[in-house]
C-alpha positions as CSV (number, residue, x, y, z in Angstrom):
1,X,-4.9,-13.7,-4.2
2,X,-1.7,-11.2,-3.5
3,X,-2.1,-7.6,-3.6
4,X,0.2,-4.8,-3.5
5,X,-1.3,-1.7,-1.9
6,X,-0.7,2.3,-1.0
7,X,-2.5,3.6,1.6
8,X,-2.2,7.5,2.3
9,X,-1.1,7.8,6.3
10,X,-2.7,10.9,8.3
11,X,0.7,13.2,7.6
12,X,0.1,12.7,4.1
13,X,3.0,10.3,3.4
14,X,2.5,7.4,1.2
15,X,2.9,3.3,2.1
16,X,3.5,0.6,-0.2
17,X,3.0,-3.0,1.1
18,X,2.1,-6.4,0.1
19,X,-0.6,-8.4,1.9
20,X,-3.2,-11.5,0.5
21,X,-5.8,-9.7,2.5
22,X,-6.7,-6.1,2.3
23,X,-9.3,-6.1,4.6
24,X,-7.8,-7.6,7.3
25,X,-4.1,-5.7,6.3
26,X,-6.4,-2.3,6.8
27,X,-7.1,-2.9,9.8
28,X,-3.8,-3.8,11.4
29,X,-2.6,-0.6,10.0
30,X,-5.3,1.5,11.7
31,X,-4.9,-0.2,14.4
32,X,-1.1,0.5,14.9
33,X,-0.3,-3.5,14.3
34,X,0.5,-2.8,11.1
35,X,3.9,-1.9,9.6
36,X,6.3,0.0,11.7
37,X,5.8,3.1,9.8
38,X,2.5,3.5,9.1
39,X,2.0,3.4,13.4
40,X,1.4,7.0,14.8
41,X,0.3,7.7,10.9
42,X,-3.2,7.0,11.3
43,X,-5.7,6.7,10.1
44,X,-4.6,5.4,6.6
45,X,-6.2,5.7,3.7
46,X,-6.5,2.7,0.5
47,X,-5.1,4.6,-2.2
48,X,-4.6,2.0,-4.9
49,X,-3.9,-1.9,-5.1
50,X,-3.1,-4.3,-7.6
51,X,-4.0,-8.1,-7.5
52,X,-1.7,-11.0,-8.2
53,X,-2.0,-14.7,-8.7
54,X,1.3,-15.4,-7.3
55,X,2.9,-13.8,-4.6
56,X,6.7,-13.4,-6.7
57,X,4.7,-10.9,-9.1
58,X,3.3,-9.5,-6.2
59,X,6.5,-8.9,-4.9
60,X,8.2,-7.8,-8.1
61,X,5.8,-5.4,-8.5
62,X,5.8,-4.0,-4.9
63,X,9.4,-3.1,-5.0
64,X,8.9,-1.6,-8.4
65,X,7.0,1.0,-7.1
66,X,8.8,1.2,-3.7
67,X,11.6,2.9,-5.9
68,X,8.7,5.8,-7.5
69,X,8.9,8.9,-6.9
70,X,6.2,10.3,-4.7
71,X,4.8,12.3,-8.2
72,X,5.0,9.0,-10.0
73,X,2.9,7.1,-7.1
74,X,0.3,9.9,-7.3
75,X,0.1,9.4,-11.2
76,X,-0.2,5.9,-10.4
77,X,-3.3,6.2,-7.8
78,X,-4.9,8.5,-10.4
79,X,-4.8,6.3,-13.2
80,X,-7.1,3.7,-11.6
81,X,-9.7,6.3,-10.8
């Protein structure tokens, strides 16, 4: 599976990435080998995710909501409460 994924850092900020495993991709973020700017943001937070079968929808849809407005993302991360 691919899964696209926002995580909410310690400041409050949000993260979108892309990863074929959360676990593991949770981890490397609280850990500070995750992305460049979720380090010195931690802990983070899963917020939301979406799963894929292929990794081009994945990525589609990752830098669809890259572009979001930080209301939009929070509507977003509601929705799938």
């Amino acid at each position: 599976m691919h899964y696209i994924y926002i995580v909410e850092c310690s400041d409050g900020s949000l993260y979108t990435g892309y990863t074929t495993d959360l676990d593991r991709r949770m981890k490397e973020h609280n850990s500070n080998t995750g992305a460049k700017y979720t380090r010195g943001r931690t802990p983070v937070s899963l917020m939301y995710y979406e799963e894929f079968d292929n990794r081009s929808d994945a990525m589609k849809r990752e830098c669809d909501i890259k572009k979001l407005k930080r209301k939009k993302k929070a509507l977003l991360i509601k929705s799938k409460i």
